[in-house]
C-alpha positions as a printed NumPy array, in Angstrom:
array([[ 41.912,  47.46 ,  48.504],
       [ 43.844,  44.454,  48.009],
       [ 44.29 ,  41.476,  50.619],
       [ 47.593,  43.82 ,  51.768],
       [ 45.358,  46.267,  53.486],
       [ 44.568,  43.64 ,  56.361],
       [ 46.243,  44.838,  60.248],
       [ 48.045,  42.307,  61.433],
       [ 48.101,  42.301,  65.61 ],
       [ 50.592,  41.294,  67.917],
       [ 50.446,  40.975,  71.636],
       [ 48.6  ,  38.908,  73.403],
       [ 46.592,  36.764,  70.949],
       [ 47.409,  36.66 ,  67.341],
       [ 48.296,  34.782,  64.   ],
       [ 48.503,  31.974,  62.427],
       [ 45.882,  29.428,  61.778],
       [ 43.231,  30.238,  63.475],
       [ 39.822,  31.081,  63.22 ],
       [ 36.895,  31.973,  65.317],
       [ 33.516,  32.151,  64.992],
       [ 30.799,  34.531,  63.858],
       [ 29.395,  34.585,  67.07 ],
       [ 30.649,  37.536,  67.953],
       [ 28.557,  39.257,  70.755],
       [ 25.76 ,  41.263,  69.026],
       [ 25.127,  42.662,  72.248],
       [ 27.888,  44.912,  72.438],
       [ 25.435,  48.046,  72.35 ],
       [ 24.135,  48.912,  75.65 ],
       [ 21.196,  46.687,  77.596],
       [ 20.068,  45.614,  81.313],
       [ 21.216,  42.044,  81.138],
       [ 24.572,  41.554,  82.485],
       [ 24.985,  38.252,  81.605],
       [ 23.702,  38.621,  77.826],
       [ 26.708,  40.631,  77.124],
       [ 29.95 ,  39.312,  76.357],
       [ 32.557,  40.101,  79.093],
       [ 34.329,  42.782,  76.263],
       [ 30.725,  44.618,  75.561],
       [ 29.816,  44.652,  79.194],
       [ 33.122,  46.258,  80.871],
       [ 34.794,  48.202,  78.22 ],
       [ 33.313,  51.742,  79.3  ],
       [ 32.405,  54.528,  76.642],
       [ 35.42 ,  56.356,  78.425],
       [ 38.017,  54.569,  77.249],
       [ 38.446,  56.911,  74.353],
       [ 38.214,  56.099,  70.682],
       [ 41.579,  54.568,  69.974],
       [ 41.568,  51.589,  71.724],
       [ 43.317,  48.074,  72.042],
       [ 41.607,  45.124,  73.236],
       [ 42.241,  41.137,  74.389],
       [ 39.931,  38.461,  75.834],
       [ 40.859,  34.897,  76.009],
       [ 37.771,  32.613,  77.124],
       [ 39.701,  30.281,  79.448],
       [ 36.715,  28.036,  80.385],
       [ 36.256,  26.862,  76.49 ],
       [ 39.529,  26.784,  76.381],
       [ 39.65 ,  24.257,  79.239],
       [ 36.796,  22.146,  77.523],
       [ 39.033,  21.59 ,  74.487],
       [ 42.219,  20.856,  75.538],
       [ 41.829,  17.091,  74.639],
       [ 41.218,  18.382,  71.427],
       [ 43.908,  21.172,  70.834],
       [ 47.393,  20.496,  69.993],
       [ 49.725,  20.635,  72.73 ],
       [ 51.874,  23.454,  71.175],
       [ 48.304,  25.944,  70.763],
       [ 47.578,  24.948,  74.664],
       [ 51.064,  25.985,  75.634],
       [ 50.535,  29.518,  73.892],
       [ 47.535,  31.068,  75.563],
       [ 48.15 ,  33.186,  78.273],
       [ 46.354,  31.989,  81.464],
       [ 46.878,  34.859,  83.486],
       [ 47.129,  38.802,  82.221],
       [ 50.337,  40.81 ,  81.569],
       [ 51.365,  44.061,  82.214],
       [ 50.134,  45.286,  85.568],
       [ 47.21 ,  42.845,  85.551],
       [ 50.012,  39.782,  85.674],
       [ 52.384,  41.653,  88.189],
       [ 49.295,  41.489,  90.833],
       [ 48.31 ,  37.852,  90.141],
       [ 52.213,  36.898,  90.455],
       [ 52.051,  37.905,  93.923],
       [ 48.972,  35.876,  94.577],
       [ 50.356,  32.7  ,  96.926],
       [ 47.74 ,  30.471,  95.405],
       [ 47.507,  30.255,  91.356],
       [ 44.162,  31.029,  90.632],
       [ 42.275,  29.814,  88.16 ],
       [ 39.994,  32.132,  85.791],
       [ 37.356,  31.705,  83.419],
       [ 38.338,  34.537,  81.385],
       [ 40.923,  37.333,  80.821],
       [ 40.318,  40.298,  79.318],
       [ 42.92 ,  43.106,  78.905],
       [ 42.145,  46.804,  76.733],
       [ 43.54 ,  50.408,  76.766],
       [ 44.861,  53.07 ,  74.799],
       [ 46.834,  52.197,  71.727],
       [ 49.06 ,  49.145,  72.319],
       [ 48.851,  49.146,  75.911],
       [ 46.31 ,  47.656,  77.69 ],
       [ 46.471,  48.638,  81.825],
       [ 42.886,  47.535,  82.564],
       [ 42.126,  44.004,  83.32 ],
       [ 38.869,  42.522,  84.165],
       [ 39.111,  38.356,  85.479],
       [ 36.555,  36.183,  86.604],
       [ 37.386,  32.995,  88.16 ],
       [ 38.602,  32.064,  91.468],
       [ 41.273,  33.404,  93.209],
       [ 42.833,  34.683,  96.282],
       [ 43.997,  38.046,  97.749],
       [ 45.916,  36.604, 100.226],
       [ 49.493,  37.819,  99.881],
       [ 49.432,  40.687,  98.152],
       [ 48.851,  42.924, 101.639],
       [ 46.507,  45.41 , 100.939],
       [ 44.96 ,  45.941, 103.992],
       [ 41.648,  47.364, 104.582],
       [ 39.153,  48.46 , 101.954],
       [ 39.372,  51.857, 100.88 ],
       [ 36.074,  51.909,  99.259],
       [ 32.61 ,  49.804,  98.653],
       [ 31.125,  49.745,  94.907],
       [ 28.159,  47.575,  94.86 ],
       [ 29.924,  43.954,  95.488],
       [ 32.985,  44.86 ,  94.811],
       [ 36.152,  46.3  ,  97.373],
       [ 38.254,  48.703,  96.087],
       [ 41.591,  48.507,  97.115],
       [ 45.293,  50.677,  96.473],
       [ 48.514,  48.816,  95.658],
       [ 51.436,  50.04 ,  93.968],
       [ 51.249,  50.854,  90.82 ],
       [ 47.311,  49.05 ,  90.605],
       [ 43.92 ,  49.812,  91.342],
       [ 42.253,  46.844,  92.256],
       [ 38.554,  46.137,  93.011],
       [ 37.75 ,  42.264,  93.757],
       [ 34.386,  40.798,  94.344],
       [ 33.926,  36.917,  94.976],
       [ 34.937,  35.749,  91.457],
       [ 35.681,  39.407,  89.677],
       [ 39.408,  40.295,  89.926],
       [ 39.597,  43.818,  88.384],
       [ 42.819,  45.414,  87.907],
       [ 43.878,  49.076,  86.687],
       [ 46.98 ,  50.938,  85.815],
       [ 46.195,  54.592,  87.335],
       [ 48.387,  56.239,  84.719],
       [ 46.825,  54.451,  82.323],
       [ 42.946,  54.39 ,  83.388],
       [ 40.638,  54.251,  86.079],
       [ 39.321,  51.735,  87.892],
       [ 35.832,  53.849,  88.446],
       [ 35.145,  53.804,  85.074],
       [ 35.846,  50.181,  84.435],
       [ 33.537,  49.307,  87.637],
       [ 31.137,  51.921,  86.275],
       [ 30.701,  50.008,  82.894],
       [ 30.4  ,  46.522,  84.537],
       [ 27.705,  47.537,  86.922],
       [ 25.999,  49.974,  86.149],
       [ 25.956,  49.751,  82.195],
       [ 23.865,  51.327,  80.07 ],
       [ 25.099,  54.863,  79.144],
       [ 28.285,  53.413,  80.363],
       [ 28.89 ,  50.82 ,  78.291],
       [ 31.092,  50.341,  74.861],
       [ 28.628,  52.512,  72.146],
       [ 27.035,  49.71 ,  70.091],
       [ 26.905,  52.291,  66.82 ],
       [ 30.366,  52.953,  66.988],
       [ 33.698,  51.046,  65.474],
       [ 34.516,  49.345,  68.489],
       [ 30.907,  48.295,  68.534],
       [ 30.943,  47.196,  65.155],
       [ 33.929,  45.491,  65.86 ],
       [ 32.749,  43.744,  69.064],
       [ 29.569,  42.895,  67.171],
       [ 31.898,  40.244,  64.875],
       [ 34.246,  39.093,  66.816],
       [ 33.489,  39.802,  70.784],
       [ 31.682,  36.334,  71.631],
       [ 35.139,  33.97 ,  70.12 ],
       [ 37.484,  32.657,  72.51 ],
       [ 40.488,  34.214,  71.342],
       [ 39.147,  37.641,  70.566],
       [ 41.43 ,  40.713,  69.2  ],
       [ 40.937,  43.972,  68.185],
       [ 42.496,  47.693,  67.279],
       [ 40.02 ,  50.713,  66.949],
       [ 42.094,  53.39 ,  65.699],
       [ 42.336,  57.3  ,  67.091],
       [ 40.918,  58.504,  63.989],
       [ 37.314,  58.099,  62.733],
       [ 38.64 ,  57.839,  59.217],
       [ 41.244,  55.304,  59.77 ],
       [ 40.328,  51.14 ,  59.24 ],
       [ 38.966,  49.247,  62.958],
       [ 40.253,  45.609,  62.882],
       [ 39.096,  42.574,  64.717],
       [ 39.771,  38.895,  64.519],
       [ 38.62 ,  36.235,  66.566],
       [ 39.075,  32.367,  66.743],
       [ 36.232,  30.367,  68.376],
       [ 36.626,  26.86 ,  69.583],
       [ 34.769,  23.86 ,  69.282],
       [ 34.933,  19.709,  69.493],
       [ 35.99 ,  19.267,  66.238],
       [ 36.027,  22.881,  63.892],
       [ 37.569,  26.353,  65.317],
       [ 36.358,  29.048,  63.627],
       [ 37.968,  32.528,  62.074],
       [ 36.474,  35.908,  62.053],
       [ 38.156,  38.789,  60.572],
       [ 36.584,  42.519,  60.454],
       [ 37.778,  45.566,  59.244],
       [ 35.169,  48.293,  59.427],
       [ 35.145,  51.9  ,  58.594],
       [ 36.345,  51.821,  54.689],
       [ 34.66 ,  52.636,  51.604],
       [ 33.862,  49.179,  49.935],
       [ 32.287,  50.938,  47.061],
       [ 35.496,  49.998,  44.787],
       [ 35.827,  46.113,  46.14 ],
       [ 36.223,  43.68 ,  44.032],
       [ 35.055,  40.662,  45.853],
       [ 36.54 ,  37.697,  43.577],
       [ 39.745,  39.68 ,  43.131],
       [ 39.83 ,  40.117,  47.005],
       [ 38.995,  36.666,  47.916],
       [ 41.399,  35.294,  45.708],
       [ 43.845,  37.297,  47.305],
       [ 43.529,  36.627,  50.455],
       [ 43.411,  32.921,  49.645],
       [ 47.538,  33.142,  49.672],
       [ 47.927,  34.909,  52.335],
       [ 47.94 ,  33.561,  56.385],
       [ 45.606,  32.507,  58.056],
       [ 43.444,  32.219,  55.073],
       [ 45.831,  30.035,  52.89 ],
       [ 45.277,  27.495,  55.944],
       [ 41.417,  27.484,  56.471],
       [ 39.453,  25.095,  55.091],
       [ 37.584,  27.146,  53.177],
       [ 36.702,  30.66 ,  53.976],
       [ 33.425,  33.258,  52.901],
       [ 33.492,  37.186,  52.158],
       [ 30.639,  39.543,  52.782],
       [ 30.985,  42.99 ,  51.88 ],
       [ 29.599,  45.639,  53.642],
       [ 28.575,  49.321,  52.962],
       [ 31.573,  50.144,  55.133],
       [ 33.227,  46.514,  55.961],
       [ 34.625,  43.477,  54.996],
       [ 33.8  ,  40.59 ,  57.066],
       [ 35.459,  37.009,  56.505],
       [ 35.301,  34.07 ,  58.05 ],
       [ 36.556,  30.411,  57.533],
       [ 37.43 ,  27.323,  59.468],
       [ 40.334,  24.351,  60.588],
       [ 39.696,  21.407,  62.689],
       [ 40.511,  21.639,  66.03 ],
       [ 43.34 ,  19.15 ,  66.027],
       [ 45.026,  21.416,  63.331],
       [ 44.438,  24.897,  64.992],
       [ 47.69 ,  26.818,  65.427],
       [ 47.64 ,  29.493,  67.874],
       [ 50.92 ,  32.002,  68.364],
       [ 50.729,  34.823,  71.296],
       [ 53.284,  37.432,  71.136],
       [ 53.967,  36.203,  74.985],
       [ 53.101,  33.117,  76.361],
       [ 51.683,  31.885,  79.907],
       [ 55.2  ,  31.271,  80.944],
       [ 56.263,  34.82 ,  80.733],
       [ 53.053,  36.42 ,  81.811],
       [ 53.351,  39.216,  84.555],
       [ 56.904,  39.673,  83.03 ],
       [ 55.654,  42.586,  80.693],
       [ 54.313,  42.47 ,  77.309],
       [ 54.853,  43.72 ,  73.491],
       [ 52.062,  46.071,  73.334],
       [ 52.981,  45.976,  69.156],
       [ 50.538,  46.081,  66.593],
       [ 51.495,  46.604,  63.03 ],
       [ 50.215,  46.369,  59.275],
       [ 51.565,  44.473,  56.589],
       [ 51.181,  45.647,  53.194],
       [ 52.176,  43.041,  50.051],
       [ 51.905,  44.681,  46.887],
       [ 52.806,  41.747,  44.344],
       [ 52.804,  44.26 ,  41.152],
       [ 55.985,  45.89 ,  43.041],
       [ 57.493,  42.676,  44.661],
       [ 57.617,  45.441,  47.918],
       [ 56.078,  44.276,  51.134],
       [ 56.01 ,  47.185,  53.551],
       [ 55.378,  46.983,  57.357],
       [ 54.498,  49.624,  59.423],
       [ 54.229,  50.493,  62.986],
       [ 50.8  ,  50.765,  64.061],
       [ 50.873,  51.011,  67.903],
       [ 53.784,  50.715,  70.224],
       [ 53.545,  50.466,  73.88 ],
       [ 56.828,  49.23 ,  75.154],
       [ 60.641,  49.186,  75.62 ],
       [ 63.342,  47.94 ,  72.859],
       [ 62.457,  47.818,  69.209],
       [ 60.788,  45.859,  66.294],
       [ 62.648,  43.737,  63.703],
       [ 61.339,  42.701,  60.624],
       [ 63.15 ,  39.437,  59.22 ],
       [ 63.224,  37.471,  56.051],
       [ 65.778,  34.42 ,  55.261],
       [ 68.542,  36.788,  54.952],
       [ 68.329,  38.173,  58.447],
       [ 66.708,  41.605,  59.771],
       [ 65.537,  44.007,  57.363],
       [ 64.536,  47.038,  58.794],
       [ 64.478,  47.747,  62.81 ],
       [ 61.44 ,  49.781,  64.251],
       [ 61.039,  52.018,  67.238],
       [ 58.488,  54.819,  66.647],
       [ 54.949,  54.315,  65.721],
       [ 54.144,  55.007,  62.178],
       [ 57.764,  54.191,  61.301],
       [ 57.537,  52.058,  57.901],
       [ 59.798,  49.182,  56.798],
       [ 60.323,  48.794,  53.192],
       [ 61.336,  45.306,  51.39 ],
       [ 62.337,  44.442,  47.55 ],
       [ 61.634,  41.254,  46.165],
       [ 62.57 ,  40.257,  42.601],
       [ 59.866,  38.16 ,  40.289],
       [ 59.802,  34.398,  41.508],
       [ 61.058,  34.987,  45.114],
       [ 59.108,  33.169,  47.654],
       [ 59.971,  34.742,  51.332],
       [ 58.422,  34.578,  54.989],
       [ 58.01 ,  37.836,  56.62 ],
       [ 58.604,  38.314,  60.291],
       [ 58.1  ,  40.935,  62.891],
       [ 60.148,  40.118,  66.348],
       [ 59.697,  42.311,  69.458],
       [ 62.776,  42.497,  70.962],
       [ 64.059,  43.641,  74.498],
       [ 67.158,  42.719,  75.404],
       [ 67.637,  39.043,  75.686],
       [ 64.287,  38.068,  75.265],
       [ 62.024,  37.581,  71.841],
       [ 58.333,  37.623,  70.88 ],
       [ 56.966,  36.921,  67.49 ],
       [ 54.18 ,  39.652,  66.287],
       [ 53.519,  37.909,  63.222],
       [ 54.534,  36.441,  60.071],
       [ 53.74 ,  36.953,  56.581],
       [ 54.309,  33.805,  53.403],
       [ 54.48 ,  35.84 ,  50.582],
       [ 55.414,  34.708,  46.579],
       [ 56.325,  37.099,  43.702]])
């Protein structure tokens, strides 16, 4: 396993030099006190099936920082949700203004949406209650479920998910609640506390659960990167650290630590805050306008000068380009479709995977690589 075997996620929060912290919530397992849990670990529901995509963004820290975060990182974060989630707060006549967003669902699309903040329903006509569930009132718009309490917005895509089992999770817990023993768990464990937190928990037990988070402070953000469910038995820790060490984020941190696991690899490093770079796949000025629900691998093997990306999840229109100085490469559209690239000895290149639908253009990620 060579620094190539890292998933690299787009959509929603990803890339670049970042990091987050360890403090990932290591209450993701199941518990009685609400507001122990990190927002990811308390309304993720054990329902949401075993592949899963998640997204939080802790606006509040966020907020606190922004005299220390370069004006390019600020303008990247999503303030509102997409998808569905961004379509009902559009409609909202006041901008509200949340403390946190988070977004999860099947694959690449997400299509629930929990927010806490304040906001207001006015404008968005949905008449009377259709049902109670403890604080909250559920309501029917189209194409949303949507269940609002004084400062919890909850929004579901019905073909998607339901809104009963998100509510479910959130107040009633326990049993109900994200397994702590399982990969998204394990996941959530590392990375579910950071303010930019990511993740992808494949279908398949045997298949590699990746997380990454970047945590924010005065004057150090911190990166944590997880990939759990692999046999480490093999690792090579110098070999893999070294690797790593030229590849992004990691060639931009600071300095950066490896701990090996039975069945994970855990790494985490840091930037100052006035350096942190930050790229979303779609930014606060597009939000509510859909999103690239893409997620894909990279894989650099250096002893072939090949670096192949595949398509790891796919929940959207248009297609997936994967450019290099001398234009596109390879153009996805299926999941598990794979892009091949040659290099000779000597060439230095930047990988890039676009998201493109018609006019419009996100950046997934982007890869440095040197042969």
């Amino acid at each position: 396993m060579g620094a190539t075997g890292l998933a690299v996620g787009g959509a929603g929060c990803l890339n670049d030099d970042s990091e987050s912290d360890g403090n990932g919530s290591d209450e993701s397992g199941n518990g009685d006190d609400e507001s122990a849990l990190a927002p990811p670990a308390r309304w993720i529901p054990t329902s949401a099936g075993s592949q899963l995509f998640f997204s939080y963004t802790d606006l509040e820290t966020v907020r606190n920082h922004e005299p220390e975060l370069p004006a390019e990182t600020l303008d990247e974060i999503a303030f509102v949700p997409h998808g569905a989630g961004g379509r009902v707060v559009g409609r909202m006549e006041t901008e509200p203004t949340f403390e946190y967003v988070l977004e999860f669902g099947p694959s690449g699309e997400s299509g629930h949406y929990v927010m806490r903040g304040e906001f207001d329903l006015a404008g968005l006509d949905l008449g009377d209650p259709i049902d109670e569930v403890g604080e909250f009132d559920r309501f029917e718009a189209a194409g949303a479920s949507i269940a609002a309490s004084s400062d919890t917005l909850v929004v579901v895509d019905p073909e998607i998910g339901s809104i009963d089992d998100v509510l479910a999770a959130g107040l009633d817990g326990t049993d109900r609640r994200v397994d702590g023993d399982g990969s998204l768990g394990k996941v959530l464990e590392h990375v579910g506390g950071g303010t930019l937190a990511y993740g992808i928990v494949p279908e398949s037990a045997d298949e590699i659960s990746v997380g990454r988070s970047w945590s924010i402070a005065a004057e150090t953000v911190t990166y944590a990167h997880v990939m759990h469910g692999m046999d480490t038995s093999d690792v090579d820790e110098d070999r893999l650290k070294s690797e790593l060490a030229t590849e992004s984020p990691f060639d931009r941190l600071d300095d950066f630590s490896l701990d090996v696991e039975a069945d994970a690899v855990l790494v985490t490093g840091s930037v100052p805050t006035s350096e942190f770079r930050y790229t979303a796949a779609i930014s606060k000025h597009r939000a509510g306008l859909g999103r690239a629900d893409v997620t894909v691998s990279i894989d650099v093997e250096t002893a072939l000068q090949t670096v192949t990306v595949t398509l790891t999840s796919y929940g959207a229109n248009g297609r997936v380009e994967v450019r290099d100085s001398s234009g596109t490469r390879a153009t996805l559209t299926e999941r598990g479709e794979e892009g091949r690239l040659e290099y000779d000895v000597g060439d230095t290149e930047t990988v890039t995977v676009v998201y493109v639908n018609g006019d419009e253009e996100s950046e997934v990620a982007t890869e440095p690589v040197e042969f």
